[in-house]
N, C-alpha and C positions, 0 to 999 in steps of 0.2 A: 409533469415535466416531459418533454418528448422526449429527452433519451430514454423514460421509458416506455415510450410509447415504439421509438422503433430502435435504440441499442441492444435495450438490456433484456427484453424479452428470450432474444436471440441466445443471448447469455446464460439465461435462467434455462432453456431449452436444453442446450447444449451445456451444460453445465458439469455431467459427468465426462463429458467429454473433452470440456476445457482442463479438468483438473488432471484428468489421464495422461492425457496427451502431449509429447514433450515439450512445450511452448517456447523453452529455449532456443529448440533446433529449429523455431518457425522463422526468428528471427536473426542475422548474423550477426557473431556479437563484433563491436568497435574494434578491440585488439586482442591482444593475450591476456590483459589484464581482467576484462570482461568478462571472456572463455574460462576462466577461472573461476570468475565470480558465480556462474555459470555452472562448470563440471561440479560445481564444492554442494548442489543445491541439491534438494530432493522435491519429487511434486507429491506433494498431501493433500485432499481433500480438504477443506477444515471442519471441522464439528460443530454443531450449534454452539456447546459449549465453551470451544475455543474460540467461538468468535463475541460471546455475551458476558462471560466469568473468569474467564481466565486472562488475568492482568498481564502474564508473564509472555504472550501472544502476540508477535507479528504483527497480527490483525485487530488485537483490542483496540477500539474504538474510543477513545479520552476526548471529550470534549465538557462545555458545562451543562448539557442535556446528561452526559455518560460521565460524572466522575469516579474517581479511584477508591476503591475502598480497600483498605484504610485511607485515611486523604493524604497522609503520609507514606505511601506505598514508596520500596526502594525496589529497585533492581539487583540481583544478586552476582550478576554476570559484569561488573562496570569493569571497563578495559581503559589505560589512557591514550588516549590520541598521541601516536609518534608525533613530536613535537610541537607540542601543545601541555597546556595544563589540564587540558579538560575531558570529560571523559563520555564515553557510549559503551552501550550494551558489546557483547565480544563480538559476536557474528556484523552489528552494524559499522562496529570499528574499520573491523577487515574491509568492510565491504567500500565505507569512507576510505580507505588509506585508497585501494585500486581506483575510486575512480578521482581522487587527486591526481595519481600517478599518470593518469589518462589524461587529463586535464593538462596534464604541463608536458606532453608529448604532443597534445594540440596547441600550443601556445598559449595557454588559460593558463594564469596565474590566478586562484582561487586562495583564499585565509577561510580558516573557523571561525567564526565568531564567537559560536555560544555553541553549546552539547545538551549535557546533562545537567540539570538544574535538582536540588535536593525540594523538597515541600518550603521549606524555612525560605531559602533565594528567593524563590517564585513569590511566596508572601510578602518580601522585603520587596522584589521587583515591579508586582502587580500594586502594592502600595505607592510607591511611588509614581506609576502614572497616575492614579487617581490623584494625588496631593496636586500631581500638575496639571491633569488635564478635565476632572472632572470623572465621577464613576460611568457614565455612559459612553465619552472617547475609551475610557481606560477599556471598556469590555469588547472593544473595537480592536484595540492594539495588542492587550495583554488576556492571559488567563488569569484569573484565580485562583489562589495555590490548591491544589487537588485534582485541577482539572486539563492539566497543561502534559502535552507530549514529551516534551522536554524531561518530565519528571519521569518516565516509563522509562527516557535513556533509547528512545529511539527517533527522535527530531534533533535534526542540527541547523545551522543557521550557518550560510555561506558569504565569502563577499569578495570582492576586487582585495589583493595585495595592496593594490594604488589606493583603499580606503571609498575610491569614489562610487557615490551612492548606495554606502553600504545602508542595509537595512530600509532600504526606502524603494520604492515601488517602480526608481527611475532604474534599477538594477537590471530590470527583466526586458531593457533594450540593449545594455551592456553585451558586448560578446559572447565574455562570462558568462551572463545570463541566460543568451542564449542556449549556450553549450548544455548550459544543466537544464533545459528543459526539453532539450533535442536528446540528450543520454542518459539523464538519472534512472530511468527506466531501468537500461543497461546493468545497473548495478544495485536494483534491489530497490530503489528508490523514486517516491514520488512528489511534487511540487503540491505542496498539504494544501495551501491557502489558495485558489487561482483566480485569474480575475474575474471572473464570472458570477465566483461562486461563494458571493459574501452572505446572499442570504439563505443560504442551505450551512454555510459553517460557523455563520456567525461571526469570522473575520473579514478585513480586509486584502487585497490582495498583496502576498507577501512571495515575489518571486528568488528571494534568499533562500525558504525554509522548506527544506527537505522530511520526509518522513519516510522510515526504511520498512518496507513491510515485507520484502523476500524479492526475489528476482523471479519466482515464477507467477508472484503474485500483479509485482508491478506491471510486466510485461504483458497478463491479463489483464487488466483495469484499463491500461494502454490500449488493448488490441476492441475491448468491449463498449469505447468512447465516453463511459460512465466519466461524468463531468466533476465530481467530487469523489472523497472515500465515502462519502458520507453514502452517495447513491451505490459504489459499488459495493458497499460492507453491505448495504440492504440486498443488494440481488445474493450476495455470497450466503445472508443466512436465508436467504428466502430460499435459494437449492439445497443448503443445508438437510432444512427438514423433507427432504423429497427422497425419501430412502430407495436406492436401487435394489431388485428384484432381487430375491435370495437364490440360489440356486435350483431350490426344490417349483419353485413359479417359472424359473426358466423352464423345467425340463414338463412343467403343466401346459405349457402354452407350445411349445417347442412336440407331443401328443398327441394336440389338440388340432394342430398346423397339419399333423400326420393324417391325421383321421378326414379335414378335411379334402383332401389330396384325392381321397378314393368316394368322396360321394358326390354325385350328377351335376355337375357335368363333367364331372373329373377335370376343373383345371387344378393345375396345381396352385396351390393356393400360398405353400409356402415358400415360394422363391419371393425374394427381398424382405423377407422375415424373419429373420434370425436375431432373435431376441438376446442372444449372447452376444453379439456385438458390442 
C-alpha cells in the first residue's frame, strides 16, 4: 500500500517521538469541550501487549481476523449514555457526551443509534442479516458475534435527528456527516469503516460509525495519514517492539562521541548527536 511506502514509515521512524510529544498541543482543539477532552488525556506509548492481548485496550484491535476471547468478552467500565438507553465504556461515554455538545453548538443535530451491543444482540443482529441477505452481504454489513467493536463498548453508531440517511453511506455527504469526520478526531475518535478501505477492513463504507481509541491516539493516526486502524495499529506495534536505548547505551555512545572529539582531525564529531534526545 503506499501509505506505507511514504506515511507510515515516517511514523514508525519518529515514533518515540510521536508518542512523547504533546500531540494535542500540535493541534487547536474546536472548543472548550475538546480542550477538555484533551487536558483529561495522558500520552502512553502502548506496548506490544497492549496493543495484541489486552482486550481491555483503547487500541485492541476486534475484527474477524482478530476476535475476542472469550467470544463473549464484556466490558467492566459500561457507563449510560445521558439520554439514551444505551451504553459505552466510561472514558468513551465522556468523551461522546463533548463532542454532541460540540455538535449542537455547530448546528449538528446528531442521535445515537447503537453503542454497546452484549455477544447475545450481536448474535441475534448478525443473524438476522444473514436470514435476509445471504451470509456473504451479511459479512459486508454485520460482524459476527465475537468479533464486532460494539461488543468491547467502544464503537457507536451516529445519525441525523431528522432519521435521514441514517445508517447508510448517503450520511457521509450529510452536514452531520461531515462534521464527524472533520472532528471526531477532536475527541478521541475515529471513522472505523472509510470508503476506501473495504478491502483492508472487511466492511463497507459506513460513515455513521465511530470508534474511540483516545485523543492522543486519534490525532496521531490523523496526523500519519494511515488510511485504516487496521494500517495504523500495524505501524503502532511495529515501533512497539523497537525498544529505546536504556540509559547505560546512552551514556556508551554519548563516551564514544567523546573520545572521538580528540582523535585526527579533531572535528568534533559530537555536535548534532546527542543521543538523549
Amino acid at each position: 500500500m503506499s501509505l506505507f511506502r511514504a506515511g507510515l514509515p515516517a511514523l514508525l521512524l519518529g515514533a518515540s517521538l510521536m508518542m512523547a510529544a504533546p500531540l494535542a498541543a500540535q493541534a487547536a482543539p474546536m472548543d472548550a469541550a475538546a480542550a477538555q477532552v484533551r487536558a483529561e488525556t495522558k500520552q502512553k506509548a502502548p506496548t506490544t501487549e497492549e496493543l495484541t492481548k489486552d482486550q481491555d485496550s483503547y487500541l485492541a484491535l476486534v475484527s474477524r481476523d482478530h476476535p475476542l476471547d472469550p467470544a463473549d468478552y464484556k466490558p467492566k467500565d459500561l457507563r449510560t449514555i445521558p439520554g439514551t438507553g444505551m451504553e459505552l465504556r466510561k472514558d468513551a461515554a465522556a468523551a461522546l457526551e463533548n463532542l454532541l455538545k460540540a455538535s449542537r453548538k455547530d448546528s449538528q443535530s446528531l442521535s445515537v443509534l447503537s453503542a454497546y451491543r452484549s455477544y447475545d444482540r450481536q448474535l441475534s443482529l448478525f443473524n438476522g442479516y444473514k436470514a435476509r441477505y445471504g451470509t456473504d452481504d451479511a459479512m459486508r454489513l454485520s460482524a459476527p458475534a465475537g468479533t464486532s467493536e460494539h461488543q468491547i463498548g467502544l464503537a457507536v453508531d451516529l445519525g441525523l435527528s431528522s432519521g435521514r440517511c441514517s445508517l447508510m453511506a448517503c450520511f457521509g455527504d450529510t452536514e452531520g456527516g461531515k462534521w464527524l469526520a472533520a472532528n471526531a478526531a477532536d475527541f478521541g475518535f475515529i471513522i472505523r469503516y472509510p470508503a476506501d478501505g473495504e478491502k483492508v477492513t472487511g466492511y463497507k463504507y459506513e460513515p455513521w460509525h465511530l470508534r474511540f481509541i483516545g485523543v492522543d491516539q486519534s490525532i496521531a493516526m490523523e496526523k500519519s495519514k494511515a488510511g485504516t486502524f487496521e494500517a495504523f495499529h500495524a505501524a503502532l506495534l511495529k515501533a512497539s517492539k523497537v525498544k529505546p536505548p536504556t540509559a547505560a547505551e546512552i551514556k556508551k555512545q554519548r563516551e564514544s562521541l567523546l573520545i572521538l572529539r580528540f582523535l585526527p582531525p579533531y572535528r568534533d564529531w559530537s555536535i548534532g548527536y546527542d543521543f538523549a534526545r
